[in-house]
C-alpha positions in Angstrom: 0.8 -13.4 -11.0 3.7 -11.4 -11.9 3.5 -8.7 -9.4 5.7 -5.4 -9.0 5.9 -2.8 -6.0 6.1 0.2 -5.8 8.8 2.3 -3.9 6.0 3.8 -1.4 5.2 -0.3 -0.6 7.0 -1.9 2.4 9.3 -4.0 0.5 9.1 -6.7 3.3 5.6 -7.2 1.9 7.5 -9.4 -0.7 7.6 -12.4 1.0 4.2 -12.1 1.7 2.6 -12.7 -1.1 3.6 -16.9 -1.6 2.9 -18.3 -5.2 3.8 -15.4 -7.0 6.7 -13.3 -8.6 7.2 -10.4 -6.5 9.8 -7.6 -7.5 10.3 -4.1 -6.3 10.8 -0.7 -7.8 14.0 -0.6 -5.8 15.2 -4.2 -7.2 14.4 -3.1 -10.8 16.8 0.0 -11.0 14.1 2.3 -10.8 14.0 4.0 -7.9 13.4 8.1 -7.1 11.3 7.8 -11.2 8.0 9.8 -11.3 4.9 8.1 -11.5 4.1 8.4 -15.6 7.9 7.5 -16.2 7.6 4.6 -14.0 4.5 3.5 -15.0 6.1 3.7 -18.7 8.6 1.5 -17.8 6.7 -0.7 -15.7 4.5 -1.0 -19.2 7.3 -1.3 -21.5 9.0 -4.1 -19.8 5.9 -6.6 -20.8 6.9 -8.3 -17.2 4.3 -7.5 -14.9 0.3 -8.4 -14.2 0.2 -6.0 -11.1 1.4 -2.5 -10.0 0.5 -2.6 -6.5 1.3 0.6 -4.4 -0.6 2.8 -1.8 0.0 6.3 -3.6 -3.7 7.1 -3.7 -3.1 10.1 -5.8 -2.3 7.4 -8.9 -5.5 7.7 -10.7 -6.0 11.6 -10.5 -2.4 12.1 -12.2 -2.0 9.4 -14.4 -4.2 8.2 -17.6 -4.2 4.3 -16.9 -6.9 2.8 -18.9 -4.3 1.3 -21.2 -1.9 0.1 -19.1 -0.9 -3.5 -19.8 -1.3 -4.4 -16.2 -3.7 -4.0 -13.4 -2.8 -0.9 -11.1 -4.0 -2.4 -7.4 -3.8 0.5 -4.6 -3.6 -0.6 -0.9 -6.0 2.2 0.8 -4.2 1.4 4.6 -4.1 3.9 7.2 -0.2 4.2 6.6 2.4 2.9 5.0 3.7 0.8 7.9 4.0 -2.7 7.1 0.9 -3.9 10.0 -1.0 -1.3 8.4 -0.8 -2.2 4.8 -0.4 -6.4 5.9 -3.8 -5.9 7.0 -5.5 -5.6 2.7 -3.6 -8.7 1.9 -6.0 -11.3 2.5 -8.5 -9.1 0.0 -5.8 -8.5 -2.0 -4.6 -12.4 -2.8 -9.0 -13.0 -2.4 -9.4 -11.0 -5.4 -6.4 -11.2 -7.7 -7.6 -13.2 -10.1 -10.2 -10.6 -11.0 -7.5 -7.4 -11.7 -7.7 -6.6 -15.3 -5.3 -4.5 -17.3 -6.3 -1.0 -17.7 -8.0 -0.9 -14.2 -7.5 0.5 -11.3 -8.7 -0.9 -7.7 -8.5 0.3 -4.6 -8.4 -2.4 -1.6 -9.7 -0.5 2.0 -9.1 -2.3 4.9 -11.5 -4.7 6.7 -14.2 -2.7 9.2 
């Protein structure tokens, strides 16, 4: 899976995610954009399966059902990389199910 993050992501969580193509928001040139500008972009560009991020705000402010990409939100406790680590393992269990135009949100294990 092609697989961007998003500027509110650890962006050591890159190398965490082996067997796919991981790039930033940072690494793309678009850094400091609003989320409907970014998500624009991200859409435009035709080069990603996955927005992954922890803004949980996403859905409220954006209209995403036709997004060309799967918009994957890591519901962790904080954005600290140990806190969002911890929704990987759901997170690479279940990306072969994110569908374009959808929006999941991944809560950490109880």
């Amino acid at each position: 899976m092609r697989i961007i993050l998003d500027e509110c992501v650890p962006v050591r969580l890159r190398h965490e995610l082996p067997g796919h193509e991981v790039q930033t928001v940072l690494y793309a040139g678009w850094s400091s954009i609003k989320n409907g500008k970014l998500l624009q972009l991200v859409a435009d560009s035709g080069q990603f399966d996955i927005f992954l991020t922890v803004d949980k705000n996403i859905p409220h402010e954006q209209q995403l059902d036709s997004l060309p990409f799967a918009v994957v939100i890591l519901s962790a406790a904080s954005i600290r990389i140990d806190d969002v680590r911890l929704l990987l393992p759901e997170f690479l269990r279940r990306i072969s199910e994110f569908q374009p135009g959808h929006v999941y949100v991944l809560f950490p294990p109880s």
